[in-house]
C-alpha positions in Angstrom: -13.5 12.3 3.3 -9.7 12.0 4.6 -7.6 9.4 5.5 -4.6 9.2 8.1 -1.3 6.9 7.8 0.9 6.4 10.6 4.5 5.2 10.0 5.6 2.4 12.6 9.5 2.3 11.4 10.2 -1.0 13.3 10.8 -4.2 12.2 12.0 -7.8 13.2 14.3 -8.2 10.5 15.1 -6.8 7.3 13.5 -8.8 4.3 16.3 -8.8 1.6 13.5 -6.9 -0.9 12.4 -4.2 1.2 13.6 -0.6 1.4 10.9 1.0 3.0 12.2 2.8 6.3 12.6 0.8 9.3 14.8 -0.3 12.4 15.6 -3.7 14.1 16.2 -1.4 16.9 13.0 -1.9 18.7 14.3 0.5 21.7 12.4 3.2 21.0 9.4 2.3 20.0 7.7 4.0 23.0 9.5 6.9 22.4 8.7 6.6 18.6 4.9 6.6 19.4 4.7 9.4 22.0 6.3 11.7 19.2 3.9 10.7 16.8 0.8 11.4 18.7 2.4 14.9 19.3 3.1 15.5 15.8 -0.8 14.9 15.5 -1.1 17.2 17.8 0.5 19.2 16.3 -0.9 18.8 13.1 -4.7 18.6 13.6 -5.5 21.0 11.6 -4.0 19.9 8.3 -7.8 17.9 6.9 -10.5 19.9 6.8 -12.8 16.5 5.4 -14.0 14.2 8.2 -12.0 10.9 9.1 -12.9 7.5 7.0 -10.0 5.6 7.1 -6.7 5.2 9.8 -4.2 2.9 8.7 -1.1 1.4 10.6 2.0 0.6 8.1 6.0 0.6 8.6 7.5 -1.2 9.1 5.7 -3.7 11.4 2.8 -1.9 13.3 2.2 -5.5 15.2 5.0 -5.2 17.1 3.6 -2.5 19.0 1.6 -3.0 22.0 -2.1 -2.8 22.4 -2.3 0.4 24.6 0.4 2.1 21.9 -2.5 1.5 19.2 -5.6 1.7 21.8 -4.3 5.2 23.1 -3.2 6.8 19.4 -6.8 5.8 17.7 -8.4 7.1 20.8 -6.4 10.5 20.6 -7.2 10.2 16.8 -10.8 10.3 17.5 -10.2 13.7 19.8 -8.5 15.4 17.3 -10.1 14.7 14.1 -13.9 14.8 13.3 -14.3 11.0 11.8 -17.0 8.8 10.4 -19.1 6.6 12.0 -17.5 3.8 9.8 -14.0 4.4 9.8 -11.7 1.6 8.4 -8.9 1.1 10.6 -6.6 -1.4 9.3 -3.1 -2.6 11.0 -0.2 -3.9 9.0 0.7 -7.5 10.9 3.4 -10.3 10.7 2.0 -13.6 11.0 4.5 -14.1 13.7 2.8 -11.4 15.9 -0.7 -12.3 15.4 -2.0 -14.8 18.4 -5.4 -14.9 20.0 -4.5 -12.6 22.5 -2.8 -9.8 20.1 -6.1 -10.4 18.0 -8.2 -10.0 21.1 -6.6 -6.4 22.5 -6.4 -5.2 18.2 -10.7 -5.6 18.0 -10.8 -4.1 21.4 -9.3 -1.1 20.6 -10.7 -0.7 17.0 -9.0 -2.3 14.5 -11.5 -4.0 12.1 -9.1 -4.6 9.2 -5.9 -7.1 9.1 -3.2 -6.2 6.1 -1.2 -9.6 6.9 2.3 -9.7 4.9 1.9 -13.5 3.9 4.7 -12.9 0.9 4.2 -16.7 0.6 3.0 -19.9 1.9 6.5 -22.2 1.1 9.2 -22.3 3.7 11.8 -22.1 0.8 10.5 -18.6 -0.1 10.3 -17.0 2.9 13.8 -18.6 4.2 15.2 -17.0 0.9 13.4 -13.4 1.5 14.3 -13.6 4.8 10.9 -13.4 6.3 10.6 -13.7 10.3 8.0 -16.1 10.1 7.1 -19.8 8.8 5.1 -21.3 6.7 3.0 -23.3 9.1 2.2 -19.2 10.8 1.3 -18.0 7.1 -1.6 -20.2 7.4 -2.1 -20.5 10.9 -2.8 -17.1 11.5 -5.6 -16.0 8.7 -7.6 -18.9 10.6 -7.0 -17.0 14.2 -7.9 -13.8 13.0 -11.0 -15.3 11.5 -11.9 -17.1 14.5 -11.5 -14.1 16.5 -14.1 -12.2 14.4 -11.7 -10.5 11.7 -12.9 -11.3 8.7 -11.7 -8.0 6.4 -8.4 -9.6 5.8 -6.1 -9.1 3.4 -2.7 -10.2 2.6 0.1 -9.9 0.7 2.0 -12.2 -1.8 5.5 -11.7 -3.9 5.1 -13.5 -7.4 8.8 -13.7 -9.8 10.7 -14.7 -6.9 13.8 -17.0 -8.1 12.3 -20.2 -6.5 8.7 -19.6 -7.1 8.0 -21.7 -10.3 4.1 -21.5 -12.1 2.9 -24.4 -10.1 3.8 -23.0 -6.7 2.8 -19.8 -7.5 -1.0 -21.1 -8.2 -0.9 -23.2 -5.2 -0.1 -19.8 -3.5 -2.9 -18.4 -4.9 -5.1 -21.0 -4.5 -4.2 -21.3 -0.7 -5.5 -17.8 -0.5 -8.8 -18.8 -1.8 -9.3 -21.9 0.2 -8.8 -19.4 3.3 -11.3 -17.3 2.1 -9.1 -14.1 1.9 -11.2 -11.2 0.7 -8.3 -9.0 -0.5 -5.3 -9.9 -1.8 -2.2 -7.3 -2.8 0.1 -9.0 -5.4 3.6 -7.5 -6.5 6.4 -8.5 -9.1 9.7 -8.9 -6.7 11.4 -5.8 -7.5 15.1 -5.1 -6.7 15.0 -1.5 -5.2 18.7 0.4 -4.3 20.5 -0.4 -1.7 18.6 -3.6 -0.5 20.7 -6.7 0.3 18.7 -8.1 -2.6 20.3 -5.4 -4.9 23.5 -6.6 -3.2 23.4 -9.7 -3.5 22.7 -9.3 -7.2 25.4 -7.1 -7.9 27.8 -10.2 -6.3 26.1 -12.8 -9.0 25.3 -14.4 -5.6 22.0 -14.5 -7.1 20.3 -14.1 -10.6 18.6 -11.1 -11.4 14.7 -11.0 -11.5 13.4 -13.1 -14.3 11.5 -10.6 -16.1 9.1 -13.1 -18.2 8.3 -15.2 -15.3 6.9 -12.2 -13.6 4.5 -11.3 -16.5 3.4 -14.8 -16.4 2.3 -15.0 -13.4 1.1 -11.6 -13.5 -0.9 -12.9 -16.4 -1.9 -15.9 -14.8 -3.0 -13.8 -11.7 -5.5 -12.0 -13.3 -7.0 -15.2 -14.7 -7.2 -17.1 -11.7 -8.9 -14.3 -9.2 -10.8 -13.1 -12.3 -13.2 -16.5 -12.2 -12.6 -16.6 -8.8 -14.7 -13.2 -8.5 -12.7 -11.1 -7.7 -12.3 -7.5 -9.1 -9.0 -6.1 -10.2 -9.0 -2.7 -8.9 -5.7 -1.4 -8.6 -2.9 -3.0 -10.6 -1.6 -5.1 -8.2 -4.9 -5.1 -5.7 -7.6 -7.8 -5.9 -11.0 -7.5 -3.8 -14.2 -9.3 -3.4 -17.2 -7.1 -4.1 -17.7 -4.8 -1.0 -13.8 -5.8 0.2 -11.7 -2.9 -1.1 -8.9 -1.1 0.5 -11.1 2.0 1.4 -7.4 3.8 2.7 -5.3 2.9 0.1 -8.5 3.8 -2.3 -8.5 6.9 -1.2 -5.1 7.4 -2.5 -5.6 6.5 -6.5 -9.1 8.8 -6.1 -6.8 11.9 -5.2 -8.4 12.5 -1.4 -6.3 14.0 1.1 -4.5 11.9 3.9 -2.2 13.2 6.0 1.1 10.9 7.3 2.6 10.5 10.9 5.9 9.4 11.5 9.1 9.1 10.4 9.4 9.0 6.2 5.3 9.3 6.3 3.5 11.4 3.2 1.3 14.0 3.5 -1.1 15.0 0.4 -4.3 18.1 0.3 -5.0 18.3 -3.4 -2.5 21.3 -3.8 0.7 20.3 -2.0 2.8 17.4 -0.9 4.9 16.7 2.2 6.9 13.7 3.5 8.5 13.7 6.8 12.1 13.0 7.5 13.0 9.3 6.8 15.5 9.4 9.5 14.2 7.6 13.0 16.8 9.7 15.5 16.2 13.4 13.6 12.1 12.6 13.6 12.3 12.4 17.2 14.6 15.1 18.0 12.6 17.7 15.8 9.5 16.6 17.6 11.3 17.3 21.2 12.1 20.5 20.0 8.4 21.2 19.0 9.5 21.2 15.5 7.5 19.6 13.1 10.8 17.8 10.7 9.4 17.6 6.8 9.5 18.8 3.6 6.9 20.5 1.4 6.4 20.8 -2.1 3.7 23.2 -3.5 2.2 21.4 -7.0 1.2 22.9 -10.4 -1.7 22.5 -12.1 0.2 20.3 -14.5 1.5 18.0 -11.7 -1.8 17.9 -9.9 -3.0 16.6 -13.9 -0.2 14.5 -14.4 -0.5 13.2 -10.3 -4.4 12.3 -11.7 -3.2 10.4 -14.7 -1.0 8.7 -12.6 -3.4 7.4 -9.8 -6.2 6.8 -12.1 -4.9 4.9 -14.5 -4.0 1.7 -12.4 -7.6 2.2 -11.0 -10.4 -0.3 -12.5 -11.9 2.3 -13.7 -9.4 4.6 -15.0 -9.0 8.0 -16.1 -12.5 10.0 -16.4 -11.9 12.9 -19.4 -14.9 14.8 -17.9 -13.1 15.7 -14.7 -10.1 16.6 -16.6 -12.5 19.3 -18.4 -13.9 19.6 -15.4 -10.8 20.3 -13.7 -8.2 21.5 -16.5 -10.1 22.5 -19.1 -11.1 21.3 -22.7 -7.6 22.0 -24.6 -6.0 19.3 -21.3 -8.7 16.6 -22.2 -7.5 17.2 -25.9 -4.1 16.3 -25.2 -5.0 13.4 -23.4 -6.9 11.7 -26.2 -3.9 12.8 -28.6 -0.8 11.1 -25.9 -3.6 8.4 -26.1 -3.4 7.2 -29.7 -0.3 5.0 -29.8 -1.3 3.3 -26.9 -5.1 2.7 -28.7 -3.9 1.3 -31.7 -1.8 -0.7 -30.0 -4.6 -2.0 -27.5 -3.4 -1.4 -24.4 -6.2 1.2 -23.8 -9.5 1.3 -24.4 -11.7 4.6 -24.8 -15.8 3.8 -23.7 -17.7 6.7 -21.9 -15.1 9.4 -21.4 -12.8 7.1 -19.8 -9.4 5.9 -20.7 -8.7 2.5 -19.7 -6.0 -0.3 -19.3 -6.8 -3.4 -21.3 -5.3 -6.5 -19.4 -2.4 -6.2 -21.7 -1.8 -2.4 -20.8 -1.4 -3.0 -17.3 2.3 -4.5 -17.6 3.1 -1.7 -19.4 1.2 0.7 -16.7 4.3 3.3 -15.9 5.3 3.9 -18.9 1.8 4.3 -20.5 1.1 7.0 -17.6 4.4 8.3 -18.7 3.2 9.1 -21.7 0.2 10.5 -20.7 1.7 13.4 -18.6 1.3 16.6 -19.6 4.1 18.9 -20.4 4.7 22.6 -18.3 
């Protein structure tokens, strides 16, 4: 099975943490979408596996109208062979989301909401600068419910300057009064060249507080873990039956392939990303040109792109696909990088699988780290 992500590099405004690629030009966003179902087109022959998941992210796929998502599933569905139960999930503002915008979303397929909640407190979103409120934070899970969308989930930012303990638990525990399914939690993280990282850099603000983040990491994983939930990605949460099949399919190594502007394209062997630059997407795709970059992987980065993925999965790296895969002297050196990290208890080794205790997973990057294998 194969998945498909499309790139929808429009946005509102520009949250002061984010550095994914977007525009608050919403001009040419028709434009954007005609290009994208040609490069489909054009590219329908990149998965061999049949369709299981689609999945709209940017960006902020809501803004786009219902005939723009209606007519690209539909010409999906032409051009790729896909299951009868495919996932299709759309990325959504709660500012967007109204009964009628929920209405036209289930009409044309969409049976999964990714809602970017970030928080339920005014304060916090005024200071990420967020487009919406707090009152639409809650507001909308409760439409989207009512209009028969109950696969929801959302996201939250925990470590955020204004976000003491108690707020951050009434955050979470908002989410579970709403009966949110999913939830996908991350650390506020200053990436380059974000006014966050600006505003940083001019002591206009303090930089993250590193030890209120791993508390409420910490605290996190103790609150969803009695409320049932299963921690199946580091910073992904589901009831049973409620994971991210798309995102999923990413840690498990299937292939997906991206559309649009700064999308990724993966097939086991090679990787390619598009050009993250909204104007030169379009004017390759005019041209008939297909604009992106390719790079073929070894056998040691496919092992060290497995060790990667795997080990902020639930259940973690399986040492019989590594012999499998890359041989008995591989699955050696994997127990051996191991050790350090066993002694110290932030792995665990049961079944031929290496692990993350809860204590490993703060330290999940630089464990993987030292996991890779060398050339």
């Amino acid at each position: 099975m194969a998945g498909i992500y499309i790139h929808i590099p429009f946005c509102r405004k520009a949250c002061h943490y984010c550095n994914f690629h977007f525009s608050t030009s919403k001009q040419r966003i028709p434009e954007m979408l005609a290009a994208i179902r040609k490069e489909a087109e054009m590219r329908n022959d990149y998965l061999a596996e049949r369709i299981e998941t689609i999945y709209f992210g940017g960006g902020t796929p809501s803004l786009i109208t219902k005939e723009e998502v209606r007519s690209t599933i539909e010409q999906l569905y032409a051009l790729f062979e896909a299951d009868l139960d495919v996932e299709i999930t759309l990325e959504a503002n709660p500012d967007d989301i109204t009964e009628e915008s929920l209405a036209a979303w289930k009409e044309a397929g969409i049976n999964r909401l990714s809602i970017g909640i970030q928080s339920f407190f005014e304060e916090d979103l005024q200071w990420m600068n967020r487009a919406h409120n707090a009152d639409q934070a809650r507001n909308c899970i409760v439409l989207a419910q009512k209009a028969g969308i109950t696969n929801i989930s959302i996201d939250l930012i925990y470590g955020t300057p204004s976000l003491t303990d108690e707020k951050w638990e009434l955050n979470v525990q908002t989410a579970l009064s709403l009966n949110i399914p999913h939830l996908s939690c991350y650390a506020l993280t200053v990436e380059p060249r974000t006014a966050l990282a600006k505003l940083i850099e001019t002591k206009q603000l303090a930089d993250v507080d590193t030890d209120k983040q791993a508390r409420h990491f910490s605290l996190l994983i103790q609150w969803l873990a009695k409320a049932g939930f299963e921690h199946y990605e580091i910073s992904n949460f589901a009831l049973p039956g409620f994971r991210s099949r798309h995102n999923s399919s990413y840690w498990e190594g299937k292939p997906y392939l991206g559309l649009g502007p700064s999308a990724h394209s993966f097939n086991g062997i090679s990787r390619q990303w598009n050009v993250s630059n909204n104007a030169l997407y379009l004017k390759a795709l005019e041209a008939g040109e297909l604009p992106y970059e390719a790079e073929q992987l070894t056998a040691t980065q496919q092992l060290n792109e497995f060790i990667m993925t795997r080990l902020r999965t639930m259940e973690g790296i399986s040492l019989n696909v590594v012999k499998e895969i890359w041989g008995e002297e591989a699955r050696l050196a994997l127990i051996h990088s191991a050790q350090k990290h066993l002694i110290h208890k932030h792995i665990i080794f049961e079944d031929e699988y290496l692990q993350l205790t809860a204590e490993g997973k703060f330290l999940a990057d630089g464990i993987a780290a030292d996991l890779f294998s060398g050339e």
